[in-house]
N, C-alpha and C positions, 0 to 999 in steps of 0.2 A: 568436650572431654571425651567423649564416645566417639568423636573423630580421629584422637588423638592415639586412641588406643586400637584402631582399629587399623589405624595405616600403621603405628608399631607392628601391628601384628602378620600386615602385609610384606612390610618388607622384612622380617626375620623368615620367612617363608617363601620370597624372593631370594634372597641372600644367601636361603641354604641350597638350594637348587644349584648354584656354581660352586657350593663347600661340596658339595656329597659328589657333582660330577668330574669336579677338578681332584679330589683325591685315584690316586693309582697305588695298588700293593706293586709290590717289587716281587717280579715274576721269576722264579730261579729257570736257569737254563744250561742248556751244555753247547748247543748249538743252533743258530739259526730258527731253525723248523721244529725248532720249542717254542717258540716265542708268537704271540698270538696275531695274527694278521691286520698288518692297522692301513688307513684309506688315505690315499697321498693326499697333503704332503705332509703326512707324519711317515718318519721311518721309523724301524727298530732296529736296531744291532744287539747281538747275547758278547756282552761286556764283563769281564768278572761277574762269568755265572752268572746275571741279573739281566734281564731284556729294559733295553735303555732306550727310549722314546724323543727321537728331536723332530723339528719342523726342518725340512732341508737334508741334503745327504750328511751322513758322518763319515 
Protein backbone atom coordinates (compact mmCIF):
# COMPACT_ATOMS: atom_id res chain seq x y z
CA UNK A 1 0.00 0.00 0.00
CA UNK A 2 2.90 2.46 0.90
CA UNK A 3 4.12 1.46 -2.64
CA UNK A 4 1.17 2.47 -4.06
CA UNK A 5 1.08 5.69 -2.79
CA UNK A 6 4.36 6.54 -3.13
CA UNK A 7 4.70 6.01 -6.88
CA UNK A 8 1.08 8.04 -6.92
CA UNK A 9 2.84 10.48 -5.60
CA UNK A 10 5.79 10.30 -7.98
CA UNK A 11 4.37 10.45 -10.95
CA UNK A 12 1.88 13.50 -10.12
CA UNK A 13 5.19 15.27 -9.62
CA UNK A 14 6.61 13.82 -12.83
CA UNK A 15 3.51 14.87 -14.65
CA UNK A 16 3.64 18.29 -13.49
CA UNK A 17 7.03 19.10 -14.46
CA UNK A 18 5.64 18.94 -18.60
CA UNK A 19 2.08 20.88 -17.17
CA UNK A 20 4.01 23.87 -15.71
CA UNK A 21 6.86 23.69 -18.66
CA UNK A 22 4.50 23.17 -21.51
CA UNK A 23 2.29 26.22 -20.37
CA UNK A 24 3.17 29.64 -22.33
CA UNK A 25 1.19 33.20 -21.56
CA UNK A 26 0.56 35.02 -24.61
CA UNK A 27 3.15 37.58 -24.98
CA UNK A 28 1.52 41.04 -26.49
CA UNK A 29 3.61 42.65 -29.14
CA UNK A 30 3.81 45.27 -31.96
CA UNK A 31 6.81 44.02 -33.68
CA UNK A 32 9.27 41.36 -34.01
CA UNK A 33 11.82 42.60 -31.44
CA UNK A 34 9.19 42.43 -28.78
CA UNK A 35 9.05 39.13 -28.82
CA UNK A 36 11.44 37.19 -26.60
CA UNK A 37 14.29 35.13 -28.38
CA UNK A 38 13.60 31.47 -28.69
CA UNK A 39 16.62 28.62 -29.75
CA UNK A 40 15.99 27.01 -33.25
CA UNK A 41 14.06 25.16 -34.19
CA UNK A 42 11.47 27.12 -32.51
CA UNK A 43 10.48 30.37 -34.21
CA UNK A 44 8.35 33.39 -33.25
CA UNK A 45 6.46 35.73 -35.51
CA UNK A 46 4.38 38.91 -33.60
CA UNK A 47 0.90 37.74 -35.23
CA UNK A 48 -2.09 39.85 -34.07
CA UNK A 49 -0.14 41.60 -31.53
CA UNK A 50 0.71 38.12 -29.74
CA UNK A 51 4.17 36.38 -30.32
CA UNK A 52 3.24 33.07 -31.89
CA UNK A 53 5.61 30.21 -31.29
CA UNK A 54 6.09 27.00 -34.09
CA UNK A 55 8.73 24.37 -34.64
CA UNK A 56 9.74 25.21 -38.28
CA UNK A 57 9.54 28.57 -40.36
CA UNK A 58 6.06 30.29 -40.49
Amino acid sequence: MAQLIIFVYALMVFLSIFLVESYKTKTPCKSLNDCPKAIKPIFVKCLGNICQYSIGRI
